[in-house]
C-alpha positions in Angstrom: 2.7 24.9 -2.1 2.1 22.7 -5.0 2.8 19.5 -5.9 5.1 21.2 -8.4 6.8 23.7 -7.1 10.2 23.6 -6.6 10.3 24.3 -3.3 9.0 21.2 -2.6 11.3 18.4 -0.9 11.1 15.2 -2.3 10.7 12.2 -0.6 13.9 10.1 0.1 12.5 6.7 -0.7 14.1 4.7 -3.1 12.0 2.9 -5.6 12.3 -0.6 -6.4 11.7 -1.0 -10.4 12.3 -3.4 -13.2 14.2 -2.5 -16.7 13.0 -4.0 -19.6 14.6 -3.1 -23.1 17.2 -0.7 -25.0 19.4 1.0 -22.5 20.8 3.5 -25.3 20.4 6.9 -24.5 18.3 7.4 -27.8 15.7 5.2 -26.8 12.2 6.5 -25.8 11.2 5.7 -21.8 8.1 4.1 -21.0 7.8 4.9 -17.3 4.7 2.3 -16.1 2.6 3.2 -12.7 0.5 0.4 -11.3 -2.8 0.3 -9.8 -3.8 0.4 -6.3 -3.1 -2.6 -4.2 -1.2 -3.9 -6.9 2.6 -4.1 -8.2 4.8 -3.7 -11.1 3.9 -7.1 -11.8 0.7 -6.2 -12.8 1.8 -3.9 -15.9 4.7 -6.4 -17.0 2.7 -8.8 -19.4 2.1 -5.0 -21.1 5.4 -3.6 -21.0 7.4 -7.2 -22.2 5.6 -6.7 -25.7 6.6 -3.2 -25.9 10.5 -3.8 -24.6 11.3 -4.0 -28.2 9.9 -0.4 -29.0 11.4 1.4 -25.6 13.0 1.3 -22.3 10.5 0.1 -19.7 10.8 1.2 -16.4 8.3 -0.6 -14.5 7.9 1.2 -10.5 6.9 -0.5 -7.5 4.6 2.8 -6.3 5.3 3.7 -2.3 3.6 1.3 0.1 3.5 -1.6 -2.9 6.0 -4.4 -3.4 9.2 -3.8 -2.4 8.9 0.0 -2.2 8.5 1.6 1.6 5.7 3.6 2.3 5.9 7.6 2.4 5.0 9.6 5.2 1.8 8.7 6.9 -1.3 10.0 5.0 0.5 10.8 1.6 -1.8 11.2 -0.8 -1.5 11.7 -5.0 0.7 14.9 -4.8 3.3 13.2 -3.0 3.5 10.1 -4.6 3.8 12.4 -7.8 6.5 13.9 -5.8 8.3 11.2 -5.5 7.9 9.6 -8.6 9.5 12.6 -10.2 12.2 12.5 -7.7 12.8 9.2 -9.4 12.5 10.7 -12.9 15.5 13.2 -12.9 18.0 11.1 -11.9 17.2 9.1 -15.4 18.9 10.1 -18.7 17.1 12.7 -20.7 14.9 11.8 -23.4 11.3 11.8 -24.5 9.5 9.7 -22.0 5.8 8.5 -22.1 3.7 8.1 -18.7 1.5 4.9 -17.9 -0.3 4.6 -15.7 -3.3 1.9 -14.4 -6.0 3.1 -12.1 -4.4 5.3 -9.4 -1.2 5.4 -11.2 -3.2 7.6 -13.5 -4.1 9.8 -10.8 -0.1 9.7 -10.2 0.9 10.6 -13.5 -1.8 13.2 -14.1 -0.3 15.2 -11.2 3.3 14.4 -12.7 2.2 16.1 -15.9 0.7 19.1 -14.3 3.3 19.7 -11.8 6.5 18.6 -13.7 5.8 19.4 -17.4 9.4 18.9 -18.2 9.5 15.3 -17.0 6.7 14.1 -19.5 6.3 14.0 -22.8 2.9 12.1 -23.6 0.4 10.0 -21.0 -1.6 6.8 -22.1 -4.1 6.9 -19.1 -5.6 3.4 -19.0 -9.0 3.0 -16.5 -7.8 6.4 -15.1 -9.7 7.3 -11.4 -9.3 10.5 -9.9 -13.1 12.1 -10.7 -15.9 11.4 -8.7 -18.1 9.1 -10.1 -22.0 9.8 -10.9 -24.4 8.5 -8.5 -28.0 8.7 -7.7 -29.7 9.9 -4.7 -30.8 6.8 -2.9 -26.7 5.8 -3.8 -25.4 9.4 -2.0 -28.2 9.4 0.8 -26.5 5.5 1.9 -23.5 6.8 1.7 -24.5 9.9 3.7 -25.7 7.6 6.3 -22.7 5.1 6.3 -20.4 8.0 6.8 -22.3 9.6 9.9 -22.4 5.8 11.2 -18.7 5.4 11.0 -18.4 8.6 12.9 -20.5 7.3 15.7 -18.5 4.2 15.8 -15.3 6.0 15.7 -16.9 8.5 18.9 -17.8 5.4 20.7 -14.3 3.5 20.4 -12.7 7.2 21.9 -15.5 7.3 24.6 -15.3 4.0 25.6 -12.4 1.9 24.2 -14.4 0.2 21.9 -13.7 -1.7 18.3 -17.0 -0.6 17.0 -15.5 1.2 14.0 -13.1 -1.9 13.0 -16.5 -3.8 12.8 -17.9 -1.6 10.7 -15.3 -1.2 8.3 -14.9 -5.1 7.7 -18.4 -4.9 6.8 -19.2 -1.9 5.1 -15.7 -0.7 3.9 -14.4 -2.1 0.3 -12.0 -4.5 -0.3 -9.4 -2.2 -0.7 -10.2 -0.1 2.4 -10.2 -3.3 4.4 -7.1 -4.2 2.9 -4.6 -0.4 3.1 -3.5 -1.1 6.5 -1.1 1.0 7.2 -1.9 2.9 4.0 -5.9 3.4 4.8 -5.2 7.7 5.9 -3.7 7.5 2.1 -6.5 5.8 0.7 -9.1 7.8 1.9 -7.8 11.2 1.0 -7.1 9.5 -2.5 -10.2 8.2 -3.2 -11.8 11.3 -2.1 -9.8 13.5 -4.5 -11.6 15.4 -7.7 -8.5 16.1 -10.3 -10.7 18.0 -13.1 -8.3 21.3 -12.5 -5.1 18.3 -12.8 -6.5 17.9 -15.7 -7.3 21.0 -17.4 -3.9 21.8 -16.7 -2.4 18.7 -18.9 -1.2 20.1 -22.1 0.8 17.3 -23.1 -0.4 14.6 -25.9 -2.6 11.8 -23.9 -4.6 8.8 -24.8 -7.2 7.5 -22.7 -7.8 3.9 -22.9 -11.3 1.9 -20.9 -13.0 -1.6 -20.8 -16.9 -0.6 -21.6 -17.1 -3.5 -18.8 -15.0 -1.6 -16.3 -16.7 -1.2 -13.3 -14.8 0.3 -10.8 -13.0 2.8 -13.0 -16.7 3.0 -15.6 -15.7 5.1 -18.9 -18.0 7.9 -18.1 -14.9 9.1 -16.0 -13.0 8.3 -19.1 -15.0 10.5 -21.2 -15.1 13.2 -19.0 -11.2 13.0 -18.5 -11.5 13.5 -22.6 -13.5 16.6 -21.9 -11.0 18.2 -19.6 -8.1 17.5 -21.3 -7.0 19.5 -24.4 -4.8 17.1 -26.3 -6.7 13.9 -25.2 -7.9 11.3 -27.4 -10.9 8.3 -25.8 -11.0 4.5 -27.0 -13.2 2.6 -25.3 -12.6 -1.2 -25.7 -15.5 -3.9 -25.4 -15.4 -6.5 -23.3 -12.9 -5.8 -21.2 -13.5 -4.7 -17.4 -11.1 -3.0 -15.1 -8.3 -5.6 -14.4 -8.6 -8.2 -17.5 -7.8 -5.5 -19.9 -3.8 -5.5 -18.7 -4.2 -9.1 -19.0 -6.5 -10.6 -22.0 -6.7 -6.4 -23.5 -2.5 -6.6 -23.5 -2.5 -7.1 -27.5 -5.1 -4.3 -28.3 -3.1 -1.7 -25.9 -0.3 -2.5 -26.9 -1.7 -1.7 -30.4 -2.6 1.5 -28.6 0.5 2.7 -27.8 2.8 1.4 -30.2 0.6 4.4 -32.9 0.7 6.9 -29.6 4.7 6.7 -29.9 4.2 6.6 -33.6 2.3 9.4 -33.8 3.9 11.7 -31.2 7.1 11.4 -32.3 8.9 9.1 -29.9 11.3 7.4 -31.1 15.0 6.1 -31.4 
């Protein structure tokens, strides 16, 4: 069953959000999905200059904020899920998707899986395709990963930490930090969304720092590749998180001509 289908049963967790702009019926939505490990709060220096243009809904995802977590090991097709849960008790109108980082991943499901929810995406630093790497990259990894299965044997066998260890030394920063979340964040991170994406036949823009590192615009550009109605900018000097911050001006240049030229509107 797919994310989509309509036999799926949404999860019953209420969101927390923030409203920023027109509440008039007319209005276009600008529905705003957050990065991992972070909040609402992160996208709201973005959304406050657009609040003249639209109505900003701003999510706290599941597991973030002041939103409960889903089930345990919910990955991107159920938090697509339940963002469109969300999405159909809101009034009907054209509504744009935007998403940060893993909200991307979010709302590129969302698209694909609920077509009639979303009329446009502006994908900024999107993840969700596995980055390039060289051998002597893959073979560490190979190795890391056959060690953390050791460790994870040894702590069954004998009652051992071992694996904790080697997480809070080898894991990331946002592995060491999921907590409770950490089954999630490993199926997410692991995750290749290149058929998501062929299936995206809505309008998209596709927004990168060149100085992102953790979301680098090669996956940008081949998200441009995969998607029919996608267009690329990449912005320099801007890296993965600064770009919501110091970038807020140029993106919101960005997607003030997306609504313009996609028809949304009052």
């Amino acid at each position: 069953m797919t994310a989509g289908d309509p036999g799926m049963s949404p999860p019953k967790t209420p969101f927390h959000k923030l409203t920023l702009g027109p509440e008039a019926t007319e209005a276009p939505q600008i529905i705003w999905l957050h990065g991992w490990g972070q909040t609402h709060a992160s996208l709201l220096p973005l959304a406050e200059l657009m609040e003249k243009r639209a109505t900003n809904i701003l999510f706290d995802l599941p597991g973030f904020g002041k939103t409960e977590r889903l089930e345990r090991g919910a990955a991107s097709p159920e938090y697509a899920a339940a963002v469109a849960a969300e999405l159909t008790a809101l009034p009907a109108g054209r509504r744009l998707i935007v998403g940060h980082s893993f909200g991307c991943r979010v709302a590129l499901r969302l698209a694909a899986g609920w077509p009639e929810l979303v009329g446009g995406l502006v994908l900024i630093a999107p993840a969700g395709l596995p980055r390039r790497r060289s051998v002597l990259w893959r073979g560490r990894a190979v190795g890391l990963k056959l060690s953390g299965r050791m460790a994870r044997f040894a702590d069954r066998l004998l009652g051992s930490r071992l694996h904790d260890r080697f997480a809070v030394r080898f894991g990331s920063a946002d592995y060491r930090n999921a907590g409770p979340l950490r089954e999630s964040f490993v199926k997410i991170v692991n995750e290749d969304l290149s058929e998501v994406a062929r299936q995206i036949s809505q309008p998209v823009a596709i927004l990168v720092g060149e100085a992102d590192t953790e979301t680098p615009p090669e996956i940008s550009r081949r998200y441009a590749q995969l998607i029919e109605n996608a267009g690329l900018v990449v912005l320099p000097g801007f890296g993965h998180l600064d770009i919501l911050s110091r970038g807020r001006h140029q993106l919101e240049a960005r997607l003030s001509r997306f609504l313009e030229e996609h028809g949304f509107g009052h």
